[in-house]
Backbone bond lengths (Angstrom), bond angles and torsions (degrees), N, CA, C in turn:
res aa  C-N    CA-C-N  psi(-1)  N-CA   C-N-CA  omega(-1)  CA-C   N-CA-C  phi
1 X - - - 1.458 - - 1.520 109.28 -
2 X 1.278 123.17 141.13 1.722 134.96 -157.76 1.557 87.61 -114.07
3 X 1.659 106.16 86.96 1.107 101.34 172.82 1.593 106.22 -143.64
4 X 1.206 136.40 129.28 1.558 131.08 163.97 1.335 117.40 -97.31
5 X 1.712 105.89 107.32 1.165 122.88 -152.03 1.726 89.05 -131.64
6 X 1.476 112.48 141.60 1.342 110.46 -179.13 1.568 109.10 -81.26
7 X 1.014 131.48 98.47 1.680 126.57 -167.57 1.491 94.91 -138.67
8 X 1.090 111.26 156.14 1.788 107.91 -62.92 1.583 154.78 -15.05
9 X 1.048 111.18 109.28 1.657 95.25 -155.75 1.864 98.89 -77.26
10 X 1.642 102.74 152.00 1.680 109.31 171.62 1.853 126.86 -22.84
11 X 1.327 108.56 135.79 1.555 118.22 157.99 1.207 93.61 -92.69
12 X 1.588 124.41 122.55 1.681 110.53 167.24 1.362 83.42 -119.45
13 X 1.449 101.84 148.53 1.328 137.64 -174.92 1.622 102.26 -91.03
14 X 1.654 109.01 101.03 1.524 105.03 179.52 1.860 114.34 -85.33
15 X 1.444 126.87 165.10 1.628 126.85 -163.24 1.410 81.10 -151.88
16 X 1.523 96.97 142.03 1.885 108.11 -169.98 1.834 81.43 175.54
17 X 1.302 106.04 122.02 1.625 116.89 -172.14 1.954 84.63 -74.66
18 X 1.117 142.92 -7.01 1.599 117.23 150.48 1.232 109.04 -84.38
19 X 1.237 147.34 22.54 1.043 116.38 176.83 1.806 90.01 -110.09
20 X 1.116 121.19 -38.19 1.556 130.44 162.76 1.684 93.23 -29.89
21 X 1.546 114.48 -105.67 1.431 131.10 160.50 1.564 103.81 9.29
22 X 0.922 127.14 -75.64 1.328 129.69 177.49 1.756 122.79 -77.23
23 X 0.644 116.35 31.31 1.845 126.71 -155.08 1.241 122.17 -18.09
24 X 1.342 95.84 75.32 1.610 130.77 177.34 1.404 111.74 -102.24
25 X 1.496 106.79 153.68 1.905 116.82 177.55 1.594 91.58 -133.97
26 X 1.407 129.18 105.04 1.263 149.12 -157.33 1.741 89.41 -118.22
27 X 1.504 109.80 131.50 1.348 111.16 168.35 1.294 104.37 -129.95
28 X 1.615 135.55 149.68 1.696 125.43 148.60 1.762 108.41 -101.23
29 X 1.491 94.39 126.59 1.454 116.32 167.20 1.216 110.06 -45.45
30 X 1.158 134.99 109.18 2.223 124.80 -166.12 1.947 93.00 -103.11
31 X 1.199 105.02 68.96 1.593 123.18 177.67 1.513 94.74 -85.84
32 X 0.941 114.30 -22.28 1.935 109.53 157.22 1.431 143.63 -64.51
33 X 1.492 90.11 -17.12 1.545 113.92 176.45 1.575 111.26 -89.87
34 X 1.209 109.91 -7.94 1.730 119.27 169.44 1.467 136.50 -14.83
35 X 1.812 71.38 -70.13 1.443 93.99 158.40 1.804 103.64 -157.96
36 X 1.045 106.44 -177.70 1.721 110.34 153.56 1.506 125.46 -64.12
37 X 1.945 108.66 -53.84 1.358 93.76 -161.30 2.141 96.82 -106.28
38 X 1.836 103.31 -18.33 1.230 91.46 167.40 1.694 134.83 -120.00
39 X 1.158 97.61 93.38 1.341 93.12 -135.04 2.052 97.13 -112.70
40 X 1.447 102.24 -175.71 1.638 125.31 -156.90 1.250 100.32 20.30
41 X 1.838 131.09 -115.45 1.229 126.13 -148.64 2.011 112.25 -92.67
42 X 1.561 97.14 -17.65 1.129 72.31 158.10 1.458 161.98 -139.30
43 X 2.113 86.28 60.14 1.748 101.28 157.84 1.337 91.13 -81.14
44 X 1.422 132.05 -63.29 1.273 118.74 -171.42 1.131 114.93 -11.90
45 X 1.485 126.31 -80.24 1.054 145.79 162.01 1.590 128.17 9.50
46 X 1.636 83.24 -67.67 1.278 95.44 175.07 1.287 132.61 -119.18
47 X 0.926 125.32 24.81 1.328 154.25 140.00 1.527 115.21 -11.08
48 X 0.986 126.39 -82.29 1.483 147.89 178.35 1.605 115.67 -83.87
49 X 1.665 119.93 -13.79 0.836 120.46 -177.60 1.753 102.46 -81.65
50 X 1.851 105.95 -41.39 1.823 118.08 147.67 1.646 127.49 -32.56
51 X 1.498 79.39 -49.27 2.252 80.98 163.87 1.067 125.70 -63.48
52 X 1.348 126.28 -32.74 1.757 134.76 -173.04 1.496 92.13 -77.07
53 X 1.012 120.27 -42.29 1.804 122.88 -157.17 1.282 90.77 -74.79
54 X 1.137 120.42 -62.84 2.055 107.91 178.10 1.375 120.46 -56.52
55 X 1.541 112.86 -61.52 1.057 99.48 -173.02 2.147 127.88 -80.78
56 X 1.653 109.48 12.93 1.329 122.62 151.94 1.439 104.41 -101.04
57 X 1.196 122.62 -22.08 1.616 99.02 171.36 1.381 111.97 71.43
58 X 1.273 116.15 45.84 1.230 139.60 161.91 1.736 115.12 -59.80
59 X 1.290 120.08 164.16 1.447 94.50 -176.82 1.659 107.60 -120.87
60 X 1.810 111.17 -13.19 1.487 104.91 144.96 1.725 99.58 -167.14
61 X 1.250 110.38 -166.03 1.735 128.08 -144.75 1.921 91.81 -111.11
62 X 1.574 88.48 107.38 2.285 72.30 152.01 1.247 97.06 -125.00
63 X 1.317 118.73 172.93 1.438 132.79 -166.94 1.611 105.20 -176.66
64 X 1.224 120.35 164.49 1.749 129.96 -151.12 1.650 97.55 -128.18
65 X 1.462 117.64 136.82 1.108 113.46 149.88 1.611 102.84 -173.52
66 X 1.163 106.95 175.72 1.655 119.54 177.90 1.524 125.41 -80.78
67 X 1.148 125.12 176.26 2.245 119.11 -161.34 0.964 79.32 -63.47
68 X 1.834 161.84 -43.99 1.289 119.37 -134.09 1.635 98.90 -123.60
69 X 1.036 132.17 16.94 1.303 144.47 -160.35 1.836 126.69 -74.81
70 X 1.509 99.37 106.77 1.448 110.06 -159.12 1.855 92.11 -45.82
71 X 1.476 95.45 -64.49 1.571 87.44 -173.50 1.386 125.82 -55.16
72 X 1.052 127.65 18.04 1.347 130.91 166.54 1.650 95.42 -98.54
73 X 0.816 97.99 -57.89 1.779 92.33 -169.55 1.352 122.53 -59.21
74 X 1.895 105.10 -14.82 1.442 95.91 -151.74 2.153 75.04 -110.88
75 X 1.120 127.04 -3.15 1.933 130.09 167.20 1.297 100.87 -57.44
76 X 1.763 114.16 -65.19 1.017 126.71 -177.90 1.462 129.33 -67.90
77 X 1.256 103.69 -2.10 2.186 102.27 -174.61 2.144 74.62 -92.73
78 X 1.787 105.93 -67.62 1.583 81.43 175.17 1.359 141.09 -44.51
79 X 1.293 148.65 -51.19 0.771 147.73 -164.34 1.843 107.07 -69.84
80 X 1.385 107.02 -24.25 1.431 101.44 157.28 1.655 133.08 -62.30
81 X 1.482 98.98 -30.02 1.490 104.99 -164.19 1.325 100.53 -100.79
82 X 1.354 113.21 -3.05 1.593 115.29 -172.30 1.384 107.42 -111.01
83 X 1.429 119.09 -15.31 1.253 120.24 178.48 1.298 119.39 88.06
84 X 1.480 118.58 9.30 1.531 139.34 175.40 1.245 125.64 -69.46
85 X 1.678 143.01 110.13 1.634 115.35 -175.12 1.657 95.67 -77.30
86 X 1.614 79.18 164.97 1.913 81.62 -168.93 1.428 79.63 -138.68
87 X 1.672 107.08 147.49 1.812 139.55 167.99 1.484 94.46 -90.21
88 X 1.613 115.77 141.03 1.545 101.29 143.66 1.553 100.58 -119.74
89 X 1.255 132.97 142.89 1.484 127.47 165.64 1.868 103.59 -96.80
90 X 1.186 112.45 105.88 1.240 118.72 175.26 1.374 136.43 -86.96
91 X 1.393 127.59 128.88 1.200 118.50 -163.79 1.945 113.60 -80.24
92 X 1.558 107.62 140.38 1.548 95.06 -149.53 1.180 150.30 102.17
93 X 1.321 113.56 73.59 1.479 141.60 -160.72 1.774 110.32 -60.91
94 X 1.697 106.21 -23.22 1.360 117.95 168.32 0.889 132.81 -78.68
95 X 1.868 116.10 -20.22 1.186 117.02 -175.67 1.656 112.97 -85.24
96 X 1.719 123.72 177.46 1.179 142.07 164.27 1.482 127.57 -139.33
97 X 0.842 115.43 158.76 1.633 132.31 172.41 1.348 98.02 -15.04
98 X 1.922 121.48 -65.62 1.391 109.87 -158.79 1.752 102.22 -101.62
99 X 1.451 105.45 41.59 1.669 88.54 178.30 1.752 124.98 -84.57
100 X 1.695 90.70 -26.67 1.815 91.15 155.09 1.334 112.80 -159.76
101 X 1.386 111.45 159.27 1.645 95.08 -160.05 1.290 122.07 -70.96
102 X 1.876 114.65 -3.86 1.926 90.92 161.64 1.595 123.04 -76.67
103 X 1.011 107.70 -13.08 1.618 113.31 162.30 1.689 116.92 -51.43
104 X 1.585 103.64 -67.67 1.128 119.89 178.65 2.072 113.78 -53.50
105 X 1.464 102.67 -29.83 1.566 97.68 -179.15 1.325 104.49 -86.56
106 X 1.524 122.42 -43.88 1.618 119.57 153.12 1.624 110.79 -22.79
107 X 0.942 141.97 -73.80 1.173 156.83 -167.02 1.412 124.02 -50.58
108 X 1.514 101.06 -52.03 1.812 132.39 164.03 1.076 102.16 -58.11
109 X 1.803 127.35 -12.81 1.481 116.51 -158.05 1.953 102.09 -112.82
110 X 1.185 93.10 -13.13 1.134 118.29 173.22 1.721 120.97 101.22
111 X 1.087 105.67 13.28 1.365 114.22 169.23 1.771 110.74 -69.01
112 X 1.412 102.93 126.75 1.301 126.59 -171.95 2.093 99.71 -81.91
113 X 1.341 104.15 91.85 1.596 95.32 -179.25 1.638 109.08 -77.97
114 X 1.698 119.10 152.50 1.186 123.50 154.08 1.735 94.49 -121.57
115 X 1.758 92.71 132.15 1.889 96.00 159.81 1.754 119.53 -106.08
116 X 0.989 109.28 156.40 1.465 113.16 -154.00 1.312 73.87 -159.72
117 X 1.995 81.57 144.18 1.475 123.73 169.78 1.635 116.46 -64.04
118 X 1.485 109.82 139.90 1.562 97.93 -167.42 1.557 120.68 -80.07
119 X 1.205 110.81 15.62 1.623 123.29 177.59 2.387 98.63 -85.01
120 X 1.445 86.71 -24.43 1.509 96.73 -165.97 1.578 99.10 -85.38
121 X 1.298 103.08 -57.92 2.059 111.82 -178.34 1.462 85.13 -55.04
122 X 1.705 161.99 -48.33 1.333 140.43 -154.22 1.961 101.44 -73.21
123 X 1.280 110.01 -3.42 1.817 106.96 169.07 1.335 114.40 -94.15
124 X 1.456 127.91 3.08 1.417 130.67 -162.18 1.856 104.28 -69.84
125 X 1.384 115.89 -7.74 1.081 111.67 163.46 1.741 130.66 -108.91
126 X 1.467 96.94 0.95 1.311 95.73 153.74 1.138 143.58 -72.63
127 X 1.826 134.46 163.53 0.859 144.57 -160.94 2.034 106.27 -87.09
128 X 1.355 95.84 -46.61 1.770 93.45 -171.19 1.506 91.06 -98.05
129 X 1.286 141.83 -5.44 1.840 121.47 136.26 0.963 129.73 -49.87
130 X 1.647 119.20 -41.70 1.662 120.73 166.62 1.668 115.52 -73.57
131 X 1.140 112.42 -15.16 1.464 104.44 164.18 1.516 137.40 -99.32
132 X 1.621 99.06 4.51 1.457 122.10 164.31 1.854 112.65 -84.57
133 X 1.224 96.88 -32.02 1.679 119.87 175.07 1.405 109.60 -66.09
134 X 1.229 99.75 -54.76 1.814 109.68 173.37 1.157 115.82 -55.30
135 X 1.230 130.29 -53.80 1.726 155.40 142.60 1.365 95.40 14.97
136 X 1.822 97.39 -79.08 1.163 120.05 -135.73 2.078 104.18 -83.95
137 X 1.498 82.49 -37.42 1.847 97.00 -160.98 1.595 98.27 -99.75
138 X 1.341 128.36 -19.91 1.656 129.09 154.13 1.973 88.26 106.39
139 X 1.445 92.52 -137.94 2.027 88.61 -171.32 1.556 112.38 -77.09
140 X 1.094 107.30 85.36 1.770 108.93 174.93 1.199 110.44 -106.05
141 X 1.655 107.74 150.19 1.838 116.72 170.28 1.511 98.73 -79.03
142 X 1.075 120.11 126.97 1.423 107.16 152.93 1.496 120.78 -110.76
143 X 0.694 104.65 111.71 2.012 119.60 175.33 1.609 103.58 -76.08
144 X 1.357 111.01 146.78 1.344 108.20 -172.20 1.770 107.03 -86.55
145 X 1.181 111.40 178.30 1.557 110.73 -173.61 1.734 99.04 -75.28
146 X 1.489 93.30 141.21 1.712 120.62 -165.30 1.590 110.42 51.36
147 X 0.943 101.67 22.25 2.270 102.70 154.53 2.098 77.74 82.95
148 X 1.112 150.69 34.80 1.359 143.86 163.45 1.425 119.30 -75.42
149 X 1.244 103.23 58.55 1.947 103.21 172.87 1.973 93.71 -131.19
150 X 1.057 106.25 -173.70 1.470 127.93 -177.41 1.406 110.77 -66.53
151 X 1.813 117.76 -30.64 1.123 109.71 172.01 1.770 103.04 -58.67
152 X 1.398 102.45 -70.78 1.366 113.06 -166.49 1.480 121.99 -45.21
153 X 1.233 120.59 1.67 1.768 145.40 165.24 1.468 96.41 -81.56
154 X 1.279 132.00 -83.10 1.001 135.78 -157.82 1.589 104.87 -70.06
155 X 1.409 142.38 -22.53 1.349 129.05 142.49 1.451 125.19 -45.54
156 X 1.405 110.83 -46.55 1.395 115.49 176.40 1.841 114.55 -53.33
157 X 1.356 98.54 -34.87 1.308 94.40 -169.86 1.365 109.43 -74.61
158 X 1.062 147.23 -26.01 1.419 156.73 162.51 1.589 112.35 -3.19
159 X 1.524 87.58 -51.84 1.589 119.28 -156.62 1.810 99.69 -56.91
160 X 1.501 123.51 -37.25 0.839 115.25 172.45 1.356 136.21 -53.48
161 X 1.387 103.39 -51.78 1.027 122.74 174.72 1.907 120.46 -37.70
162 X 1.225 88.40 -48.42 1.743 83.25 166.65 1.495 121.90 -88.60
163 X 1.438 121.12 19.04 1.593 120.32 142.65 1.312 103.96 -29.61
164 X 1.157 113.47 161.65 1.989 121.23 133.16 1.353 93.51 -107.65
165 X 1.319 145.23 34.67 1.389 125.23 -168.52 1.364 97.59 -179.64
166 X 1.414 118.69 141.05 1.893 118.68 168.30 1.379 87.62 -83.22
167 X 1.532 146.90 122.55 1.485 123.72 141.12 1.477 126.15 -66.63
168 X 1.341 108.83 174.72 1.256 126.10 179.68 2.049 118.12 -55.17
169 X 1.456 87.22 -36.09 1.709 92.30 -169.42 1.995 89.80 -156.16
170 X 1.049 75.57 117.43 2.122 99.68 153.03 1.667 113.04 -96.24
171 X 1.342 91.63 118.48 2.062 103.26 155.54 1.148 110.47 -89.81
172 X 1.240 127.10 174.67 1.362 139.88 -164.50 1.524 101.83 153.08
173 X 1.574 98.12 125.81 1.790 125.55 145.23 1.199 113.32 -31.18
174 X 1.280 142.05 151.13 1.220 127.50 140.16 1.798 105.82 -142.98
175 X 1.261 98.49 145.52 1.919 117.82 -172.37 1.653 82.74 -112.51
176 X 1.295 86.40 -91.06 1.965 100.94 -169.45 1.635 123.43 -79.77
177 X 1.323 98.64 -10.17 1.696 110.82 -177.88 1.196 99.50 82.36
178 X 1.269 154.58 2.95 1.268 154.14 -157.14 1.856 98.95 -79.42
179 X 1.732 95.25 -38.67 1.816 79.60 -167.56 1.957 106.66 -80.51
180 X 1.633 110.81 -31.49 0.950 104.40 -175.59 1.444 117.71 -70.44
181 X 1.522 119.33 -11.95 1.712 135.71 170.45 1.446 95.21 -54.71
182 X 1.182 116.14 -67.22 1.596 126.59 -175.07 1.668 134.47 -57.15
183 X 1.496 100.33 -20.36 1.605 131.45 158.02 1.860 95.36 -70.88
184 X 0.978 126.34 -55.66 1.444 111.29 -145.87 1.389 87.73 -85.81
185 X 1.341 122.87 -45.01 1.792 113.85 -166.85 1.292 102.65 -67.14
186 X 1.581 135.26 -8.66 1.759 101.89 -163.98 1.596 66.37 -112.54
187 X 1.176 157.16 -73.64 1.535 133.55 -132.05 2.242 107.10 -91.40
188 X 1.551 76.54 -167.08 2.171 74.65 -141.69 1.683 90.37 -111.06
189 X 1.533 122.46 -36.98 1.096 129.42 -163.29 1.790 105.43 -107.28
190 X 1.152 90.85 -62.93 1.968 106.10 -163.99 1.374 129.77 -41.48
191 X 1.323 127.31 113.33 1.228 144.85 -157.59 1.987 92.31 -62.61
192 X 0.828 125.17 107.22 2.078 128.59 -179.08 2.044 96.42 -85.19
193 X 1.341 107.08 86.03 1.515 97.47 165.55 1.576 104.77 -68.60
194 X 1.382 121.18 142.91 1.444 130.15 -173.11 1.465 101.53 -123.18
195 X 1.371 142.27 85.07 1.367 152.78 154.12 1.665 104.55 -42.12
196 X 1.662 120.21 94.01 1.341 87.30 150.66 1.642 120.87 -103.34
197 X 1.392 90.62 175.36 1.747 127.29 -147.34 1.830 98.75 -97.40
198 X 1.492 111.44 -6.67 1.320 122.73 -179.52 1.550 112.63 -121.89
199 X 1.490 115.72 144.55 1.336 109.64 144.25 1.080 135.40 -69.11
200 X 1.835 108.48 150.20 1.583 120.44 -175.13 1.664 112.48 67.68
201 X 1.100 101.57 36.79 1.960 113.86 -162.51 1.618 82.09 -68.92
202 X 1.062 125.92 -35.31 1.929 105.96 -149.22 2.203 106.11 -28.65
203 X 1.014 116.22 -16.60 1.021 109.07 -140.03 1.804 98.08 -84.69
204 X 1.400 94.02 -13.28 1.295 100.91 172.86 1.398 112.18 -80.66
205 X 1.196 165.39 33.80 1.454 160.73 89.91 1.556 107.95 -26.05
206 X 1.343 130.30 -46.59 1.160 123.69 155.09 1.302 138.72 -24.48
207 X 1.520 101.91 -67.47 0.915 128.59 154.67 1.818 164.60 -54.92
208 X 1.504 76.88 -30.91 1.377 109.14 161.02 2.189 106.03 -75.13
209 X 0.961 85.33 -32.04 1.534 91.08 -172.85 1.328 123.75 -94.89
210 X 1.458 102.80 -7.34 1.602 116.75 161.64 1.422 101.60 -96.10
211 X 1.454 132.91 -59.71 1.599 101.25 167.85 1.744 146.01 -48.15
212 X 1.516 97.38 -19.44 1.271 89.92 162.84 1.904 125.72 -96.48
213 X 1.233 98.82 0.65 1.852 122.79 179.84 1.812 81.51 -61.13
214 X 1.792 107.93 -59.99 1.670 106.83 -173.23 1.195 111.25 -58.74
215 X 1.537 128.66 -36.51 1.602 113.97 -150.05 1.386 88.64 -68.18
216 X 2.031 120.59 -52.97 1.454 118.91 -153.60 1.475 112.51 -112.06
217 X 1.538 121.27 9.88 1.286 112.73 158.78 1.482 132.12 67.22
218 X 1.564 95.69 7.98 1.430 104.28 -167.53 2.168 83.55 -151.40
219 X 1.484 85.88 122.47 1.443 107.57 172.61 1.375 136.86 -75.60
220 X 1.481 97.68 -19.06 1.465 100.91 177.27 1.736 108.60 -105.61
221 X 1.332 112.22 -6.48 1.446 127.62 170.06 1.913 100.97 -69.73
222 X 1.349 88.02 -66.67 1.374 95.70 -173.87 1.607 116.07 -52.78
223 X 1.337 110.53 -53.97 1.818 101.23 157.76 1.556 134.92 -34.99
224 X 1.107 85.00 -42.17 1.781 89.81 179.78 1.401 112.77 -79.92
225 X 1.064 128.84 -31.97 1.853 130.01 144.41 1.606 116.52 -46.24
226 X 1.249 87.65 -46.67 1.499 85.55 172.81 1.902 125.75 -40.05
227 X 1.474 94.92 -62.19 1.658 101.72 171.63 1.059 130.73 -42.87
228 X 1.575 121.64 -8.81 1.727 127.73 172.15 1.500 117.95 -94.14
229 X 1.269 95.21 -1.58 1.458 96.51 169.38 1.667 136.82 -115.37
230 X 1.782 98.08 131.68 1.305 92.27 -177.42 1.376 119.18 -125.29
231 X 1.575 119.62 144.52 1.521 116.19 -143.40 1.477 83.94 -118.55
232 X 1.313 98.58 142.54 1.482 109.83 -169.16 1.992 105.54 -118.57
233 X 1.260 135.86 111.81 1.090 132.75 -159.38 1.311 113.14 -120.46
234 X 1.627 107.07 0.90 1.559 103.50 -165.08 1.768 104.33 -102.97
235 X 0.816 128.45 10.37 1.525 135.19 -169.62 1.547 100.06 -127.56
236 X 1.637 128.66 64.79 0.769 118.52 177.77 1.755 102.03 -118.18
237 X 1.187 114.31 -18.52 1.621 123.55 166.64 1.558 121.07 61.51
238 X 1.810 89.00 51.02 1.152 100.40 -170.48 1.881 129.93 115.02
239 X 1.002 107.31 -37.98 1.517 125.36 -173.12 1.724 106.02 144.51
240 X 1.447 89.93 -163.37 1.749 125.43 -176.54 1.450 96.58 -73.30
241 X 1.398 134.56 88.34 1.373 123.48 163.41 1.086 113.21 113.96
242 X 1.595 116.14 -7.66 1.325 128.89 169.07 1.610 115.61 -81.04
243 X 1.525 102.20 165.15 1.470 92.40 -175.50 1.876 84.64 -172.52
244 X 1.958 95.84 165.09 1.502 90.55 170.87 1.275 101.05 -152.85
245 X 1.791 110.13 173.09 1.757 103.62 -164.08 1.478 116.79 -62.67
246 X 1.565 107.09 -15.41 1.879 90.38 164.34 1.785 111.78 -71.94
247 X 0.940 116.41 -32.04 1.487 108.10 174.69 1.213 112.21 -55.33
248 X 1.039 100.91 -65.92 1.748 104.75 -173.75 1.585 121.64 -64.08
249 X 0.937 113.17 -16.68 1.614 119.37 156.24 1.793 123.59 -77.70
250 X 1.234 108.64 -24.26 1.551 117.44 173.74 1.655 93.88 -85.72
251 X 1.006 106.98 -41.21 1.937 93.17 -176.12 1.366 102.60 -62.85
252 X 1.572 137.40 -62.20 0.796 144.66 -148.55 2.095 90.06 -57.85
253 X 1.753 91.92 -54.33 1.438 80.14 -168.06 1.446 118.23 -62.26
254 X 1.127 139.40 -37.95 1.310 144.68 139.93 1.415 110.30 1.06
255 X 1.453 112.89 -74.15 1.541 128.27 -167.25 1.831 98.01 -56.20
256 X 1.711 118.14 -29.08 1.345 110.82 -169.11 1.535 111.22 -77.82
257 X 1.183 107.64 -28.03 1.160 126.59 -173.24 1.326 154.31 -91.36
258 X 1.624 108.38 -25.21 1.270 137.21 156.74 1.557 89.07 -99.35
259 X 1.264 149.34 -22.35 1.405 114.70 -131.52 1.582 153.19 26.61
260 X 1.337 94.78 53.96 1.893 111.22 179.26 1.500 83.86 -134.06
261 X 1.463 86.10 130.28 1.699 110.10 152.62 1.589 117.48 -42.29
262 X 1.335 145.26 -162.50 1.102 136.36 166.08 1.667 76.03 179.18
263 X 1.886 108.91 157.18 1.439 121.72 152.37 2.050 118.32 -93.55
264 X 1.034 90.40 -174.24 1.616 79.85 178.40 2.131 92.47 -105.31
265 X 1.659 114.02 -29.76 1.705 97.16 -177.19 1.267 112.42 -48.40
266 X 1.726 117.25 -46.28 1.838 98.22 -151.67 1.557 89.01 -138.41
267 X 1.241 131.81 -36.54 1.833 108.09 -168.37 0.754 105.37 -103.43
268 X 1.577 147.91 -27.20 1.259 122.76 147.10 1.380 120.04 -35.15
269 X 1.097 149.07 -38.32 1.070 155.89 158.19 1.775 119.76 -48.90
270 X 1.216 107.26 -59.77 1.216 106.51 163.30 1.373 133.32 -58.31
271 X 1.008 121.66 -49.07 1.597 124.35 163.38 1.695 110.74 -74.79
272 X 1.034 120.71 -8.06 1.505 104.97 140.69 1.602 143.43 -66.75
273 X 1.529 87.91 -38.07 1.434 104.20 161.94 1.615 113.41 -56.75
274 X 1.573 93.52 -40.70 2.097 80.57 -164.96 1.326 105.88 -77.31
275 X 1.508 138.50 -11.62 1.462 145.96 -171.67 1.992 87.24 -95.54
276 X 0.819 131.10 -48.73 1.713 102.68 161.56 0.753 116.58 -50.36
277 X 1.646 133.82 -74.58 1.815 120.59 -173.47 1.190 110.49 -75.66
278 X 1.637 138.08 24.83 1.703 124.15 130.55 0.978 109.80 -83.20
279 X 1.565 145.89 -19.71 1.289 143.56 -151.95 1.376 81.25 -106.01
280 X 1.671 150.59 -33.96 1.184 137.12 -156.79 1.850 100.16 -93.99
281 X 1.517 115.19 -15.84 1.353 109.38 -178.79 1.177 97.75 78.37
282 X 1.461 116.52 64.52 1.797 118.81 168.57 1.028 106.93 -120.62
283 X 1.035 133.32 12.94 1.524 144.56 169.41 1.550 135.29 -107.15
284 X 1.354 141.20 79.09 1.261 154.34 141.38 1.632 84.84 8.62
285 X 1.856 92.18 127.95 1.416 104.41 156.70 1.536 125.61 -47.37
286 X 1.053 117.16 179.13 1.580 118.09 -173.51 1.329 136.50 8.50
287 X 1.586 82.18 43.23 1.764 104.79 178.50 1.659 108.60 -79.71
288 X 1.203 134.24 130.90 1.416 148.74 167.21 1.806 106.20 -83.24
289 X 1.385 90.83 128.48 1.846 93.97 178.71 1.391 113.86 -144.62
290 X 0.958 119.52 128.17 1.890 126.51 174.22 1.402 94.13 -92.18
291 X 1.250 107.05 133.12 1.740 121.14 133.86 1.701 139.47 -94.04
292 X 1.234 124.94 108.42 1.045 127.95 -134.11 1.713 89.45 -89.49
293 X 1.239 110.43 111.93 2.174 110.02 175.55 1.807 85.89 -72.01
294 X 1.004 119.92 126.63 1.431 102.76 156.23 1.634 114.98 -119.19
295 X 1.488 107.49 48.58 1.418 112.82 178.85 1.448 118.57 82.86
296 X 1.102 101.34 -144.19 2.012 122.89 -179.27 1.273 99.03 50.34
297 X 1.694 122.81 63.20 1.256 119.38 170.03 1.635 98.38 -88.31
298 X 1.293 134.85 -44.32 1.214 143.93 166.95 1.680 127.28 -10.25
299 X 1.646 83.52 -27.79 1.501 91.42 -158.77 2.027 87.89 -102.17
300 X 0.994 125.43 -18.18 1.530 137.32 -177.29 2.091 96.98 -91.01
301 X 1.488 106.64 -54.47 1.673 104.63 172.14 1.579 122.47 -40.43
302 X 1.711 101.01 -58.77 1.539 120.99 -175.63 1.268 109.91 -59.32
303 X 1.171 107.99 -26.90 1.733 108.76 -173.49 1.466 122.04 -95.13
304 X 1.584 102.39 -2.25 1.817 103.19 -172.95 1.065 120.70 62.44
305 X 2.020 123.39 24.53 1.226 119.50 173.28 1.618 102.37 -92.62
């Protein structure tokens, strides 16, 4: 794939007199710096889901997501630069092309949208929906909504690999659990906190544990990964896409202070979470911690937040 992608992307070394105070070495994963348009988790993401498509020789990409949806934007910035036609199946029979501008840059990018009623997007994981799709759109990959299959695990896991170090504790966003699936299968020790970015998330522990059941195929493997993970549900600030002026004032201050951008869906969120459990003293001295950026600044740019 003809792509110049910063890979490995930055360990930046974050400084905050609590993290001194507490004698912590706090890093953010700069998986945002990837690229511009495909960027933190989901090139990961899709990464390998790009390998199947070449090497089956597919003739283009559909994939599912909602109006504001990084992985929609970030199918469609590839499939532009790669020369790929791309489907989006969109959730929302009301919406159109110009209802917000990641739709509209989806679109500019050349992704062919269909919107559908949300009784219809709740089949996007069926078997005779994807073969009505096939039907209709002829040899397409379809990747599930936000890159959540086994490929998109085993991209995630990558990320380790360019540690110099397992730390003590991983943060991470989570939409689909796909990135924190991909945290737990490639490392051996590290506790994967999983922030989700939605209300009523519990359901993603499920889930998280059925994508990694696919990556490694073995259930009692996958259980025992399981136990390093802890899903965090209370910092969702409202729902999926919701947000409020204390959020958006901690990002901002964040952004003054580390200097990293942040969105308001998922890392703002997440690094809120990890400044509660430093502020709660859940952390063992000379504990080492990554925070994983996994992008979706796009969705904070487009919006003028």
């Amino acid at each position: 794939m003809n792509l110049n992608l910063n890979i490995p992307s930055p360990l930046q070394k974050l400084d905050d007199p609590l993290f001194t105070a507490h004698q912590l070495s706090v890093y953010l994963k700069r998986d945002d710096l990837i690229d511009a348009e495909i960027s933190g988790n989901k090139w990961r993401k899709l990464k390998f889901n790009l390998e199947k498509f070449r090497v089956m020789k597919y003739d283009a990409i559909l994939t599912f997501g909602g109006a504001y949806s990084n992985h929609i934007a970030a199918t469609a910035a590839a499939g532009r630069m790669l020369k790929i036609p791309t489907l989006g199946i969109i959730r929302g029979d009301e919406l159109t092309i110009e209802s917000n501008k990641t739709l509209s840059k989806a679109h500019a990018d050349g992704m062919q949208l269909e919107f559908v009623p949300r009784a219809v997007y709740e089949q996007r994981y069926e078997r005779i929906y994807h073969e009505e799709l096939r039907a209709k759109y002829g040899n397409v990959l379809i990747i599930e909504e936000g890159g959540a299959n086994h490929l998109g695990v085993f991209g995630v896991g990558e990320l380790l690999a360019e540690l110099p170090f397992e730390p003590d504790h991983l943060y991470v966003a989570a939409g689909t659990g796909t990135t924190a699936a991909g945290l737990l299968y490639a490392s051996e020790t590290v506790q994967v906190n999983a922030v989700a970015a939605l209300k009523g998330g519990d359901f993603l522990k499920a889930d998280i544990q059925k994508l990694l059941y696919y990556a490694m195929l073995d259930e009692a493997d996958s259980a025992e990964k399981m136990k390093r993970l802890v899903l965090r549900t209370e910092f969702h600030f409202g729902g999926y896409g919701k947000y409020t002026p204390e959020l958006l004032r901690f990002m901002k201050n964040c952004a003054l202070q580390h200097q990293v951008p942040l969105d308001q869906v998922y890392t703002a969120k997440m690094m809120y979470a990890f400044y509660a459990d430093l502020r709660a003293g859940k952390f063992e001295p000379q504990s080492s911690i990554v925070l994983v950026h996994t992008g979706g600044i796009q969705g904070a740019q487009l919006q003028g937040i």
